[in-house]
MARTORDREN-866877 format. One line per field, with one value per residue: residue number from 1; x, y, z of N, C-alpha, C in turn. Coordinates in nm, 3 decimals, always signed. Each point is the difference from the previous one (the first is absolute). Example, Ala and Ser with C-alpha at 12.3 -4.5 7.8 and 13.67 -1.06 7.14 Angstrom:
! residues 2
nr c(1; 2)
n_px c(+1.319; -0.035)
n_py c(-0.569; +0.105)
n_pz c(+0.780; -0.072)
ca_px c(-0.089; +0.082)
ca_py c(+0.119; +0.119)
ca_pz c(+0.000; +0.006)
c_px c(+0.090; -0.077)
c_py c(+0.120; +0.109)
c_pz c(+0.000; +0.073)
//
This chain:
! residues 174
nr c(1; 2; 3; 4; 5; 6; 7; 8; 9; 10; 11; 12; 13; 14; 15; 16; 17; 18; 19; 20; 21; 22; 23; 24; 25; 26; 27; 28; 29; 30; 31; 32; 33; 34; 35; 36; 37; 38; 39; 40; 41; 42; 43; 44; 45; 46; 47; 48; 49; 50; 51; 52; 53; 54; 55; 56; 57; 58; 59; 60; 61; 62; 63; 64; 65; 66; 67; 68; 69; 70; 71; 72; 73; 74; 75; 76; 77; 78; 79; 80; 81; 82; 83; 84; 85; 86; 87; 88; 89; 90; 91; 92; 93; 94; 95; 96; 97; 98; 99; 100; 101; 102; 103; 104; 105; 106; 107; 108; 109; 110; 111; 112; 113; 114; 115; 116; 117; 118; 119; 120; 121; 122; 123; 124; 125; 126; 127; 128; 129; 130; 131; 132; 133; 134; 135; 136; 137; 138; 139; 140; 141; 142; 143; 144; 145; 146; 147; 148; 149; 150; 151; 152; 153; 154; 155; 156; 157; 158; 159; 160; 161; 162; 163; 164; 165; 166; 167; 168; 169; 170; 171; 172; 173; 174)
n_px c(-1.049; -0.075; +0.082; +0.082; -0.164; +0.020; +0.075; -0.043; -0.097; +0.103; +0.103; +0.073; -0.083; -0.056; +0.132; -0.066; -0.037; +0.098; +0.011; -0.069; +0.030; +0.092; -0.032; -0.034; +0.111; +0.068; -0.068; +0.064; +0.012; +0.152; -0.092; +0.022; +0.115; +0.032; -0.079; +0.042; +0.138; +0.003; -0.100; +0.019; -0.062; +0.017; -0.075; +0.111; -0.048; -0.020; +0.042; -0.124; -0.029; +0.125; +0.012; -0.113; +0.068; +0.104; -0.050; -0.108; +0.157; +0.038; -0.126; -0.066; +0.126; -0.010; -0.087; +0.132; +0.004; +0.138; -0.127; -0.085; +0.082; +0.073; -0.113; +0.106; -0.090; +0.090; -0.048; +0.092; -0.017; +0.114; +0.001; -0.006; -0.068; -0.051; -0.151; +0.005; +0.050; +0.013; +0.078; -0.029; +0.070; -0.076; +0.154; -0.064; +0.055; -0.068; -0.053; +0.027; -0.099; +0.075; -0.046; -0.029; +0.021; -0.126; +0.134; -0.100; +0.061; -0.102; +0.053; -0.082; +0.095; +0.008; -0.075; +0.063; +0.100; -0.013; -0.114; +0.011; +0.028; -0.104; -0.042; +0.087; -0.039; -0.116; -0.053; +0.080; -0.054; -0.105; +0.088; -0.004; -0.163; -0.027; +0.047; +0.078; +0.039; +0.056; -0.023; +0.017; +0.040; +0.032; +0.116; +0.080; +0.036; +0.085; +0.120; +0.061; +0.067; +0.070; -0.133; -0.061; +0.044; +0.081; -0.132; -0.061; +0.144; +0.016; -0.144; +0.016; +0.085; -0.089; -0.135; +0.041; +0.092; -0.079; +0.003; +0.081; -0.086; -0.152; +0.076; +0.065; -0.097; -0.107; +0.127; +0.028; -0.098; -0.004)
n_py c(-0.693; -0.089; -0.039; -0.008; -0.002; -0.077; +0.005; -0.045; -0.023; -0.051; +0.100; -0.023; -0.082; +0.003; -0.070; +0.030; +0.100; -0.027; -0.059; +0.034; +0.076; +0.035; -0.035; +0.084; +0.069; -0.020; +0.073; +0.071; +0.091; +0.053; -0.070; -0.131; +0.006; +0.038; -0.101; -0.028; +0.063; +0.005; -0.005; +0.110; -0.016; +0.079; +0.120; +0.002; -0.009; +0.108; +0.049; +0.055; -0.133; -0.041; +0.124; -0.077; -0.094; +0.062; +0.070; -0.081; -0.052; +0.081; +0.023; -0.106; +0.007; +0.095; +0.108; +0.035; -0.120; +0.008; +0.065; -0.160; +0.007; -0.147; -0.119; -0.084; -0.086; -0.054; -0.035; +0.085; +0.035; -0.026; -0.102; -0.090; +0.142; -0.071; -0.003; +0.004; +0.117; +0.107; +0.098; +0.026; +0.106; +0.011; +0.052; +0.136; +0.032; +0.084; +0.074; +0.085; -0.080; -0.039; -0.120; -0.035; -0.161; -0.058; -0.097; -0.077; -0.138; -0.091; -0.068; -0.049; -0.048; +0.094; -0.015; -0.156; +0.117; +0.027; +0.033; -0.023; -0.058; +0.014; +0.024; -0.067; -0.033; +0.034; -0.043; -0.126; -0.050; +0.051; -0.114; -0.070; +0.079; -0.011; -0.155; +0.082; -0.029; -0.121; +0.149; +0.089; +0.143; -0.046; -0.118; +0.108; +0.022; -0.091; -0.007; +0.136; -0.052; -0.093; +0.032; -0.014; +0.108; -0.002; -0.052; +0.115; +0.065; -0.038; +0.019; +0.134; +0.000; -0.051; +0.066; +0.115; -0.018; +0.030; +0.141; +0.048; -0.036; +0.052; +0.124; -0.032; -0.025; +0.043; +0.077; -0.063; +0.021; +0.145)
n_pz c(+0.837; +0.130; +0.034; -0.124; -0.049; +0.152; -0.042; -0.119; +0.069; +0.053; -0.074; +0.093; +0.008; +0.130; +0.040; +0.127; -0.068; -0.030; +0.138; +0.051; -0.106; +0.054; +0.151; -0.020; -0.053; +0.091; +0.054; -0.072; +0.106; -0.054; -0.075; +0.098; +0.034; -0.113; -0.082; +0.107; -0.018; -0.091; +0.117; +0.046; -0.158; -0.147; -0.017; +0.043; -0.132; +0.009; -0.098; +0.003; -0.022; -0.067; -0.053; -0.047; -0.030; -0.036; -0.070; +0.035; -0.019; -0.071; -0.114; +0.083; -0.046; -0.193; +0.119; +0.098; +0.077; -0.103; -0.096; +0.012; -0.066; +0.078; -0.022; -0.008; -0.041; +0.017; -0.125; -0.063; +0.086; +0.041; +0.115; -0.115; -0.060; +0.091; -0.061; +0.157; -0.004; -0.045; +0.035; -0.080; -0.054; -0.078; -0.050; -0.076; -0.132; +0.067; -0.084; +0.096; +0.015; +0.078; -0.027; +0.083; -0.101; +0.114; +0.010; +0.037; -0.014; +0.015; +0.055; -0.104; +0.082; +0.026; -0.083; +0.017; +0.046; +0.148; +0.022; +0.073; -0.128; -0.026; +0.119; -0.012; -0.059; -0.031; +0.117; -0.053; -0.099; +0.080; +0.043; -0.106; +0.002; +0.168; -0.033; -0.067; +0.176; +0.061; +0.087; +0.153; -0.027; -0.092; +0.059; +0.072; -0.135; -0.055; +0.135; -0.018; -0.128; +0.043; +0.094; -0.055; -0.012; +0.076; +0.039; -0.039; +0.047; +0.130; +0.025; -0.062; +0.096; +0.051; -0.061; -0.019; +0.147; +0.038; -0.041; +0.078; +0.100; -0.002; -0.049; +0.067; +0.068; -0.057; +0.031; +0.162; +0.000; -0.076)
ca_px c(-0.048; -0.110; +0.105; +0.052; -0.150; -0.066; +0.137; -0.082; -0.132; -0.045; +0.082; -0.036; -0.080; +0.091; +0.024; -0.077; -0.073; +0.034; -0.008; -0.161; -0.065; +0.078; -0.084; -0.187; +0.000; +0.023; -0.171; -0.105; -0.101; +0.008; -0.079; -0.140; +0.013; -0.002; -0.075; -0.120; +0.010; -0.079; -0.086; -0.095; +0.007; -0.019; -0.049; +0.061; +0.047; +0.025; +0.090; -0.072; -0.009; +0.135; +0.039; -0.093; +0.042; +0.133; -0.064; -0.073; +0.029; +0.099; -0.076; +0.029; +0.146; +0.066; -0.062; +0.074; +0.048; -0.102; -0.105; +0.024; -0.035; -0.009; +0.034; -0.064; +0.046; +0.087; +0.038; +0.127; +0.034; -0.019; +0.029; +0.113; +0.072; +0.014; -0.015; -0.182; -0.101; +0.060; -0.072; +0.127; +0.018; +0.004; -0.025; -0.032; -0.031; -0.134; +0.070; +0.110; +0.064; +0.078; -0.146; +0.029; -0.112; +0.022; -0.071; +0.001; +0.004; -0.035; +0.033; -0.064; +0.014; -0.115; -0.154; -0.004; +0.058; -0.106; -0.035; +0.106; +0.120; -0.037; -0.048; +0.137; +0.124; -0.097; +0.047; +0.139; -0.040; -0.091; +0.093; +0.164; -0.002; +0.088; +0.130; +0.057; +0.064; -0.059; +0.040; -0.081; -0.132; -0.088; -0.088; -0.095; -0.149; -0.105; -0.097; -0.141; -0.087; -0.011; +0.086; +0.041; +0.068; +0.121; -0.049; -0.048; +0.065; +0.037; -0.070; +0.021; +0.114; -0.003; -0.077; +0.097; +0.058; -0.084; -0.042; +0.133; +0.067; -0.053; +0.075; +0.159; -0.049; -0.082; +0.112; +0.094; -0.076; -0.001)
ca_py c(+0.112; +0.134; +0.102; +0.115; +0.106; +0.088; +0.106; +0.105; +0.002; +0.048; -0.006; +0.077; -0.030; -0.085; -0.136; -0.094; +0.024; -0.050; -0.085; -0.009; -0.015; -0.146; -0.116; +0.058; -0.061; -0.178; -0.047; +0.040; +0.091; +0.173; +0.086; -0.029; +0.150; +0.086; -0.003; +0.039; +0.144; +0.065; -0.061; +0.115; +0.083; +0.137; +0.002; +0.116; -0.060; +0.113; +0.091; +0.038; -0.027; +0.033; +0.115; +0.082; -0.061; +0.101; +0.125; -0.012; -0.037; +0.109; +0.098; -0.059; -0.031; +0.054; +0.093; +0.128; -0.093; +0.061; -0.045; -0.069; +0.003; -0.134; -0.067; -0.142; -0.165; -0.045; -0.103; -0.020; -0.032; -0.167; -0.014; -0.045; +0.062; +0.036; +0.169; -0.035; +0.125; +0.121; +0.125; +0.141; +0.183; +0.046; +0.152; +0.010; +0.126; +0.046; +0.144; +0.073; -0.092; -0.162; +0.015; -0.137; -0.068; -0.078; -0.098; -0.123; -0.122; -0.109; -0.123; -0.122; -0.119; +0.040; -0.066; -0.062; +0.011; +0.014; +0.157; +0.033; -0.014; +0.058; +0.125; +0.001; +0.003; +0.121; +0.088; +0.037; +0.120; +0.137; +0.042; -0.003; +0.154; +0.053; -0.063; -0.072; -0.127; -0.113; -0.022; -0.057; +0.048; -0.090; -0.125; +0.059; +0.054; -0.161; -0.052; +0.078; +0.018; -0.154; -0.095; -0.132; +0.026; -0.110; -0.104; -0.035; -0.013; -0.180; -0.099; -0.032; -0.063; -0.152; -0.010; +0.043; -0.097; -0.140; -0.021; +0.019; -0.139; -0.044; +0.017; -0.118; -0.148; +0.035; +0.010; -0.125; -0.144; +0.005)
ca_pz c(-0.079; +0.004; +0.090; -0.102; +0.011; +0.104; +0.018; -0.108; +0.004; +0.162; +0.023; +0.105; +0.067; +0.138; -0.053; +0.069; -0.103; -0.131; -0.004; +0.032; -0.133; -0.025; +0.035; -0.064; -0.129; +0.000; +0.080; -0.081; +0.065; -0.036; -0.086; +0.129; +0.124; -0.029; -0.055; +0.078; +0.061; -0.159; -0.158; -0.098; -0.074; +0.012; -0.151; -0.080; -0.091; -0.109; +0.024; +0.055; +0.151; +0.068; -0.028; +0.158; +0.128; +0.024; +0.016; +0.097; +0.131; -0.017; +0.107; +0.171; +0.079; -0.035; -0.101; -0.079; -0.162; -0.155; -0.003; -0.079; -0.161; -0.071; +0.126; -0.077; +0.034; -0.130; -0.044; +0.043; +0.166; +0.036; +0.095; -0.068; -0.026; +0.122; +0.016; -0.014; +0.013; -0.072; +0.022; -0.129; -0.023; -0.181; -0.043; -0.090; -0.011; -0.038; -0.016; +0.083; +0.168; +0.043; +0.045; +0.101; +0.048; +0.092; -0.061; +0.056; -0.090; +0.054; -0.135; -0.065; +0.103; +0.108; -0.047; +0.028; +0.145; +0.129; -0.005; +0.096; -0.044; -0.134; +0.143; +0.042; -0.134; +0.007; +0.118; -0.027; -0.093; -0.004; +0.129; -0.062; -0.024; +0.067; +0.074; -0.135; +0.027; +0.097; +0.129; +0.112; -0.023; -0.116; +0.069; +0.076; -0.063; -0.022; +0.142; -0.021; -0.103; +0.067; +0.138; -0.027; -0.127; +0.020; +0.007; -0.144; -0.083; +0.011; -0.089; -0.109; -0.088; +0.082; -0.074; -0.110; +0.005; -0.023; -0.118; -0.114; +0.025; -0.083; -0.141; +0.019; +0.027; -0.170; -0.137; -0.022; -0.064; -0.133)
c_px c(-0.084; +0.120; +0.009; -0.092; +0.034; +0.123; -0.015; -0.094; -0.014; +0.150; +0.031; -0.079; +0.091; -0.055; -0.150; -0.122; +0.003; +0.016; -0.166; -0.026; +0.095; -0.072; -0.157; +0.018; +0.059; -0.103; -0.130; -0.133; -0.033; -0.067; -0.178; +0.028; -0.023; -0.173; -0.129; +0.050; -0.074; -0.084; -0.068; +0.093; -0.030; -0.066; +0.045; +0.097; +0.022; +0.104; -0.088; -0.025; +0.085; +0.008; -0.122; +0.038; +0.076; -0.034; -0.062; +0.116; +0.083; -0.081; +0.016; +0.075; +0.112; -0.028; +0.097; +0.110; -0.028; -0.090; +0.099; -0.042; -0.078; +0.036; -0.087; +0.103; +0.137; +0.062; +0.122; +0.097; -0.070; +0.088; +0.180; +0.113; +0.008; -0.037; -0.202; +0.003; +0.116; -0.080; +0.092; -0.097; +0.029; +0.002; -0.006; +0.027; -0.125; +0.061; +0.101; -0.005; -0.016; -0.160; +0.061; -0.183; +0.054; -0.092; +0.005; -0.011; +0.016; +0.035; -0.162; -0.062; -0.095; -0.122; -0.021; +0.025; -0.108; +0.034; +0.139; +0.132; -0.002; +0.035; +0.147; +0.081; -0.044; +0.107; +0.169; +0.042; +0.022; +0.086; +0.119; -0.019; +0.039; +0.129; +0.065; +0.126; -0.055; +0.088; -0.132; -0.095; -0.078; -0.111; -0.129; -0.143; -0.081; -0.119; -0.087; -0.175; -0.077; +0.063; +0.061; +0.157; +0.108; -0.054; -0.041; +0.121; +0.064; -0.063; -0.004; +0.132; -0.005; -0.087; +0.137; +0.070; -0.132; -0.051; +0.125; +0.072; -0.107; -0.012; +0.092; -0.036; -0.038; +0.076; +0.067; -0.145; +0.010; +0.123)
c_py c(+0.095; +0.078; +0.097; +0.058; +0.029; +0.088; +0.101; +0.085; +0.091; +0.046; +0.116; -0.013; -0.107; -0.168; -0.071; +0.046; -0.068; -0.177; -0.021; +0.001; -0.166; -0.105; +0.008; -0.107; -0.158; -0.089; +0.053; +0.039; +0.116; +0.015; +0.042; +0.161; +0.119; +0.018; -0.019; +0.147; +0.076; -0.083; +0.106; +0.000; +0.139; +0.036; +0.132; -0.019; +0.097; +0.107; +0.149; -0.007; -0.007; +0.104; +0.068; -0.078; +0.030; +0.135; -0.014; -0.005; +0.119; +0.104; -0.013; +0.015; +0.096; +0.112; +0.085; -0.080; +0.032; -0.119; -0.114; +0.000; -0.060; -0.113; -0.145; -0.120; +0.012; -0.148; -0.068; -0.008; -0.158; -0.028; -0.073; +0.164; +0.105; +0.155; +0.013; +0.159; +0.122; +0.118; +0.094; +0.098; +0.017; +0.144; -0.009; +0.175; +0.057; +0.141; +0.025; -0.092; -0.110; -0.078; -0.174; -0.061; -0.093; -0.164; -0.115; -0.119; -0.103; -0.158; -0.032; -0.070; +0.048; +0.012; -0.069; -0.092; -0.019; +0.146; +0.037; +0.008; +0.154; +0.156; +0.014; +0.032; +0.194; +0.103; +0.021; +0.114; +0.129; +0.077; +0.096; +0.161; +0.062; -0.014; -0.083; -0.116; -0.055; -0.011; -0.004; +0.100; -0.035; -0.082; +0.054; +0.072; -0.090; -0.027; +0.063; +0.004; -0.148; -0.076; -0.129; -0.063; -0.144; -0.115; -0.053; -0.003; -0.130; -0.080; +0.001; -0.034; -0.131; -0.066; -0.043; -0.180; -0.143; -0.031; -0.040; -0.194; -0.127; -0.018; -0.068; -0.136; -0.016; -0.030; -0.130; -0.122; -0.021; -0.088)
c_pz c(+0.085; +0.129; -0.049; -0.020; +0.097; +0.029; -0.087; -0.001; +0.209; +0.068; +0.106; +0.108; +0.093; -0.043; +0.054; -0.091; -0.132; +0.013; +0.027; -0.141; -0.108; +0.017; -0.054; -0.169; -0.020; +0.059; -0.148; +0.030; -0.035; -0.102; +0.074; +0.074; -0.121; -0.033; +0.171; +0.059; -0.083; -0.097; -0.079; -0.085; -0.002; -0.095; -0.056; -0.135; -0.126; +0.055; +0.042; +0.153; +0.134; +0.038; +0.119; +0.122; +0.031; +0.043; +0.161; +0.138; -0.031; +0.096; +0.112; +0.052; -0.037; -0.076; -0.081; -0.141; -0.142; -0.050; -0.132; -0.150; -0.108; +0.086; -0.109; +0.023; -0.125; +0.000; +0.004; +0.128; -0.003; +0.085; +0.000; +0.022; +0.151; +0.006; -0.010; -0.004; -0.016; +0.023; -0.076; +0.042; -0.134; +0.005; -0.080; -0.021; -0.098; -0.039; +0.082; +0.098; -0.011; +0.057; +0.048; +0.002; +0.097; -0.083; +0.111; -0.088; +0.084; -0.054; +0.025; +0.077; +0.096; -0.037; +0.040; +0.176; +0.071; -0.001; +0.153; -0.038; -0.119; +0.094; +0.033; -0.149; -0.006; +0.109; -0.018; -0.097; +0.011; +0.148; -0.089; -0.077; +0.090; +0.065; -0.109; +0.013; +0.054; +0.094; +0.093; -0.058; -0.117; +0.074; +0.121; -0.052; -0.056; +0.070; +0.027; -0.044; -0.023; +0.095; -0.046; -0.146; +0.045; +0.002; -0.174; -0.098; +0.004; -0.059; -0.130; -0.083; +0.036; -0.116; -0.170; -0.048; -0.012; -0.150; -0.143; +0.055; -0.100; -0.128; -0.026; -0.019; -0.099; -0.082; -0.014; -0.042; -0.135; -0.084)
//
C-alpha cells in the first residue's frame, strides 16, 4: 500500500528519491525527519491574517501584480481532493464594465501545516497572478519569491504522504 501513496503522493520525482522515502517509512522515521525539519508551528490562523500574509509577500516580490481581493483558508480543499490552493478571476459586471476580482483559497490544512509549507502553498499562489502555467517561468518566480520553494514542495508532499499513511493505518485498526 504505501508504494501506491508514494507513486501518488511523489510522482515524478527520480526513483532514488522515492526509494529514500520508501525506506524512511518501513524504518518509521518519516514522521522523526519531517517533524525535526519543521518544528515551527505558525500562528497564522484567520482568514485576516492570511490575507496579510499574502498581501505582505505580493508587495515584496509582486508590485505591478493586480491587487488581491480576497484571500482565505477553505474548508473544502482537502487533500483527498488533491487541491491544497486556487487562485480564480471573478468577473463581474458592474454598470458598463467587466470588473475582474483576484481571489486566493487555501485548503484548511494549512493551519495546521509548518509555516514553510503554509510560505510555499502562498508563494505558488500569488505566482499563478503573473504566470498562469507551470512552466520554467512560473517555477522560476517561485524561486524567486522562495529560495527554497522545490525543497518545501518535496517536503510537503513527503509530509502529505505521512500523514495520509497514518490515516490508513488508523483506518485498518478500526
Amino acid at each position: 500500500m504505501s508504494n501506491l501513496l508514494i507513486q501518488q503522493f511523489l510522482p515524478g520525482y527520480p526513483a532514488h528519491l522515492q526509494a529514500q522515502v520508501s525506506q524512511m517509512l518501513a524504518q518509521d522515521t518519516l514522521g522523526t525527519y519531517i517533524q525535526q525539519r519543521y518544528p515551527q508551528p505558525h500562528a497564522i490562523q484567520s482568514d485576516k491574517a492570511l490575507y496579510d500574509f499574502c498581501s505582505d509577500l505580493k508587495q515584496r516580490y509582486l508590485k505591478n501584480a493586480p491587487l488581491l481581493d480576497k484571500v482565505h483558508f477553505d474548508n473544502r480543499m482537502t487533500v483527498e481532493k488533491q487541491t491544497l490552493g486556487l487562485n480564480t478571476a471573478i468577473s463581474r459586471v458592474q454598470g458598463g464594465k467587466l470588473k475582474a476580482k483576484k481571489e486566493i483559497r487555501i485548503s484548511a490544512f494549512f493551519k495546521t501545516a509548518p509555516q514553510a509549507f503554509l510560505q510555499m502553498i502562498v508563494v505558488h499562489e500569488l505566482a499563478h497572478l503573473k504566470e498562469r502555467n507551470h512552466d520554467k517561468a512560473f517555477y522560476q518566480l517561485c524561486l524567486h519569491m522562495e529560495p527554497n520553494y522545490m525543497q518545501y514542495e518535496f517536503d510537503c508532499r513527503v509530509y502529505l504522504l505521512w500523514l495520509a499513511i497514518g490515516k490508513a493505518k488508523s483506518e485498518s485498526v478500526r
